[in-house]
PLY file of the C-alpha trace (Angstrom):
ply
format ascii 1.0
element vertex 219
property float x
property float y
property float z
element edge 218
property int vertex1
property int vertex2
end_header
72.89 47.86 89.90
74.72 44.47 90.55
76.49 42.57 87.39
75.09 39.41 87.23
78.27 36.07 88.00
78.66 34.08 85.02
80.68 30.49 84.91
84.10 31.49 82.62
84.95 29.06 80.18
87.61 27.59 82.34
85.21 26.71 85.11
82.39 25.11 82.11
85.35 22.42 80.90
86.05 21.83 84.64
82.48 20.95 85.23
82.60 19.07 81.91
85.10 17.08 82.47
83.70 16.35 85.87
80.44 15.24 84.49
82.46 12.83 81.72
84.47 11.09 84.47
81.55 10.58 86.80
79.82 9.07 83.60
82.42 7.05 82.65
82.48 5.52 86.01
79.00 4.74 86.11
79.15 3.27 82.93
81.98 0.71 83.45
80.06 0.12 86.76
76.86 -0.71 84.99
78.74 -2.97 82.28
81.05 -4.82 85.18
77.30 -5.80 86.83
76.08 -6.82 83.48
79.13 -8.74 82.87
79.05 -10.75 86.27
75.28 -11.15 85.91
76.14 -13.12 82.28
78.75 -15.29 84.62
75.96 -16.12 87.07
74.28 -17.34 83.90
76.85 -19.34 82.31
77.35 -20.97 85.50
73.80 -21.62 86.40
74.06 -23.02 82.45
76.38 -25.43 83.07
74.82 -27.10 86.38
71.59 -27.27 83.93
73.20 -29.23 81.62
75.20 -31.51 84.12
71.90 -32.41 85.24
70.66 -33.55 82.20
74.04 -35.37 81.70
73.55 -37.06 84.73
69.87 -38.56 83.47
71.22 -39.56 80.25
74.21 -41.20 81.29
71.28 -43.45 84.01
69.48 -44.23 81.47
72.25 -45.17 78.84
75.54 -45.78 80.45
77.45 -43.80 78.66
77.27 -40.05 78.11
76.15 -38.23 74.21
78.15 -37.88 71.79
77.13 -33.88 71.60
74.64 -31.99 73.92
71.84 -32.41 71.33
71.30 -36.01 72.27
69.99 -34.96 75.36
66.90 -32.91 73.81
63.87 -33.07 74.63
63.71 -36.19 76.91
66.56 -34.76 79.33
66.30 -31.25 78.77
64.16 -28.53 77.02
66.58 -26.84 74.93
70.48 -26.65 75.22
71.84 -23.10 76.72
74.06 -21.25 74.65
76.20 -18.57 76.31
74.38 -15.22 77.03
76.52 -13.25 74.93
77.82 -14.56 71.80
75.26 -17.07 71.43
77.30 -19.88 70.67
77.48 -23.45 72.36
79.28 -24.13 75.55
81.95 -26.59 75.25
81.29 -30.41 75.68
84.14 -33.01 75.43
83.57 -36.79 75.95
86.16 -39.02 77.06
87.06 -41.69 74.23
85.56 -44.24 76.42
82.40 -42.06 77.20
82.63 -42.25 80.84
83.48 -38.70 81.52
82.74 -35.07 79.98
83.77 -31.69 80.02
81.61 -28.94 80.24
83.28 -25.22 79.61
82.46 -21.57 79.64
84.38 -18.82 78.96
83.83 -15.99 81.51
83.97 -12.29 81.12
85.21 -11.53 85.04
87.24 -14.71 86.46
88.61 -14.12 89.60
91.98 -15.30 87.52
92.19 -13.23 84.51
92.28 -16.10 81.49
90.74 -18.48 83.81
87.18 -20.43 82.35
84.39 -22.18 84.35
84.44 -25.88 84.13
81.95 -28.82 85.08
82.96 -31.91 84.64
81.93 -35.74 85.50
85.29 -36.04 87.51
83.97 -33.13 89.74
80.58 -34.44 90.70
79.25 -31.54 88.42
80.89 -29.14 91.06
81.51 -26.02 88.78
85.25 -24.66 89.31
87.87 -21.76 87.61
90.78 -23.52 85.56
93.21 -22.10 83.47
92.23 -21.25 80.24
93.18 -22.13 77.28
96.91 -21.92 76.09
97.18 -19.87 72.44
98.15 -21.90 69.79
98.24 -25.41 71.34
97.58 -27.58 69.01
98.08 -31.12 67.74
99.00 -32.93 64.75
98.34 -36.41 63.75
100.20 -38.85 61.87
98.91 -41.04 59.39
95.57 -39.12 58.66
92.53 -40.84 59.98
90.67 -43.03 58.81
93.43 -45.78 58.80
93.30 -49.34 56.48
95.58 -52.03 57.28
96.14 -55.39 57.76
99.46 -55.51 59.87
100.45 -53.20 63.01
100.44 -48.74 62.84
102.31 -46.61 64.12
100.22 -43.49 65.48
102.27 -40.43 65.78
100.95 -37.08 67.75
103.25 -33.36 67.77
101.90 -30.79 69.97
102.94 -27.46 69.46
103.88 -26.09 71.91
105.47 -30.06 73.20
104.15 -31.16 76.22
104.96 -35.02 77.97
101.52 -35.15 79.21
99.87 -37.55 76.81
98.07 -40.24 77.26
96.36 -42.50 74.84
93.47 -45.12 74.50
91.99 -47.45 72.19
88.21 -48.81 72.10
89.35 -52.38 71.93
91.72 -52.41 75.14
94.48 -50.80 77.23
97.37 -48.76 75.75
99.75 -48.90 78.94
102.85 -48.87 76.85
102.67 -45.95 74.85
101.28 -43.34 77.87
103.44 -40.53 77.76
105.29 -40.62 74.38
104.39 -39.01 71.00
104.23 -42.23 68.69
102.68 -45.40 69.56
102.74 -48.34 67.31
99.79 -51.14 67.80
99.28 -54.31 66.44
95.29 -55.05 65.10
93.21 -56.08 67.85
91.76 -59.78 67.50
88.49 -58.29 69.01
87.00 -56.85 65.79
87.75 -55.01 62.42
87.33 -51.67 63.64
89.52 -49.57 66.34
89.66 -46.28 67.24
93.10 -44.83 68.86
93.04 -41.75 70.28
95.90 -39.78 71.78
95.23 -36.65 74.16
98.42 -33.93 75.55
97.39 -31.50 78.20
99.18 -28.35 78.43
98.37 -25.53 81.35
94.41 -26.98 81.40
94.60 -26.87 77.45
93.90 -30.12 76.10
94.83 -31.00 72.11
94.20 -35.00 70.45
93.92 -36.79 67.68
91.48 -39.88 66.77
92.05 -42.43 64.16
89.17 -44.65 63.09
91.12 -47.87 62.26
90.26 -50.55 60.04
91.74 -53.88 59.96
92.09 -55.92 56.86
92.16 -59.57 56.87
95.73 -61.05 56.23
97.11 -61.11 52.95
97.11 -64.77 51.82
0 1
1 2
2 3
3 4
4 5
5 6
6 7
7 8
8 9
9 10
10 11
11 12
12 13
13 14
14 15
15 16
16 17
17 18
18 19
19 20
20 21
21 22
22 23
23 24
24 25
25 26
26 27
27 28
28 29
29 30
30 31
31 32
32 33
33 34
34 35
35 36
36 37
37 38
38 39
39 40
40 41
41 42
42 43
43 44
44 45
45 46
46 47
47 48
48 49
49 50
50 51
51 52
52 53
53 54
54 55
55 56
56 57
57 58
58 59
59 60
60 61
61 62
62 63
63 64
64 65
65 66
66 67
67 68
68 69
69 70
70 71
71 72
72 73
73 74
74 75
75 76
76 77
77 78
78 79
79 80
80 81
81 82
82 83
83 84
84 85
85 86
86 87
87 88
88 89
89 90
90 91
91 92
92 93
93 94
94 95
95 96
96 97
97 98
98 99
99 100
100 101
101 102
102 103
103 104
104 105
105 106
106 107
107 108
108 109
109 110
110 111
111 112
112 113
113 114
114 115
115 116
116 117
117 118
118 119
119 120
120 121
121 122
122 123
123 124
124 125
125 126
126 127
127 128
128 129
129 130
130 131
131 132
132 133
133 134
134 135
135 136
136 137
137 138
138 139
139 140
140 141
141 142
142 143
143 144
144 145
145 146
146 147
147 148
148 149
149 150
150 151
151 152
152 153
153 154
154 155
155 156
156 157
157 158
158 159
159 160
160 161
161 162
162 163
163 164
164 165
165 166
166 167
167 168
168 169
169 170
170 171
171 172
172 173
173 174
174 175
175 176
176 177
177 178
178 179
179 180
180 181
181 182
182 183
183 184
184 185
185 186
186 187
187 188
188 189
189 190
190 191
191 192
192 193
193 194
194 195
195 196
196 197
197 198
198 199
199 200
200 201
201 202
202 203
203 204
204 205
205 206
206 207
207 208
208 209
209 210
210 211
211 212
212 213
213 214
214 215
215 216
216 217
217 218
């Protein structure tokens, strides 16, 4: 009479083991699809929205103020990203020319990279470096700003960076482009400016923006 083979317990936590690696590997296979399939979508996102830029800035000369100008005449409903649900990120340049459009993407082909479409670009969607922790910018006085006689505007990054440049709705700023402080006489244009000073720092940008109000002379 033969003894029937039985698996020891060695050879059952061999096969074990086995079956949790392959199943781990399938696993991170299956998420790493999932993951680029949200990337296809972020992407696909942001030409959407370029598009609808693109109208609005025809029709106005000028681009929004924040995405939700463009519903529903230029768009349906604004994307939000596929997995956290929350709002891509729009910029507008203080003279509403030109905007930023960002994503955040789960596999760059640079780790810490993000997809960005801009107006600069043609709406061509490329990787940039991502954001740099902790840059950040302070601003100096606090905005909004009352006077009748010239400001001095003051911006610290942290970390420092010499790449700033600043602007002001009622002209040019070529003397102050590249230093931290900036001090500006009122503009004979209106009673209202707005300054606005911007440092980039490894494709990080930081800025401040002071409404200014200008008081007639004191007698």
């Amino acid at each position: 009479m033969r003894k029937s083979k039985s698996f020891t317990l060695i050879e059952l936590l061999v096969v074990i083991a086995i079956i949790g690696i392959l199943a781990a590997i399938i696993l991170a296979s299956i998420s790493g699809t999932r993951a680029r399939s949200r990337d296809a979508r972020r992407k696909s996102d942001l030409a959407q929205l370029h598009r609808a830029l693109v109208l609005y800035y025809q029709d106005n000369e000028e681009y929004p103020a924040s995405l939700s100008e463009l519903v529903t005449r230029y768009i349906r409903r604004i994307p939000k990203d596929p997995k956290t649900g929350q709002d891509y990120t729009y910029q507008r340049s203080a003279d509403k020319k030109n905007y930023t459009l960002t994503a955040t993407l789960e596999k760059p082909t640079t780790p810490g990279s993000v997809w960005q479409v801009s107006s600069t670009t043609e709406g061509k969607g490329q990787e940039v470096a991502g954001p740099t922790a902790g840059f950040t910018a302070t601003c100096s006085p606090t905005s909004p700003v009352t006077s009748s006689g010239p400001v001095t505007f003051t911006i610290t990054f942290t970390p420092p960076t010499s790449s700033i440049t600043w602007t002001r709705s009622s002209g040019s700023v070529y003397s102050c482009q590249g230093s931290s402080s900036c001090t500006l006489n009122p503009p004979s244009s209106g009673p209202v400016d707005t300054i606005t000073a911007t440092g980039t720092l490894s494709g990080q940008t930081a800025h401040c923006t002071w409404d200014w109000t200008i008081l007639p002379p004191e007698p």
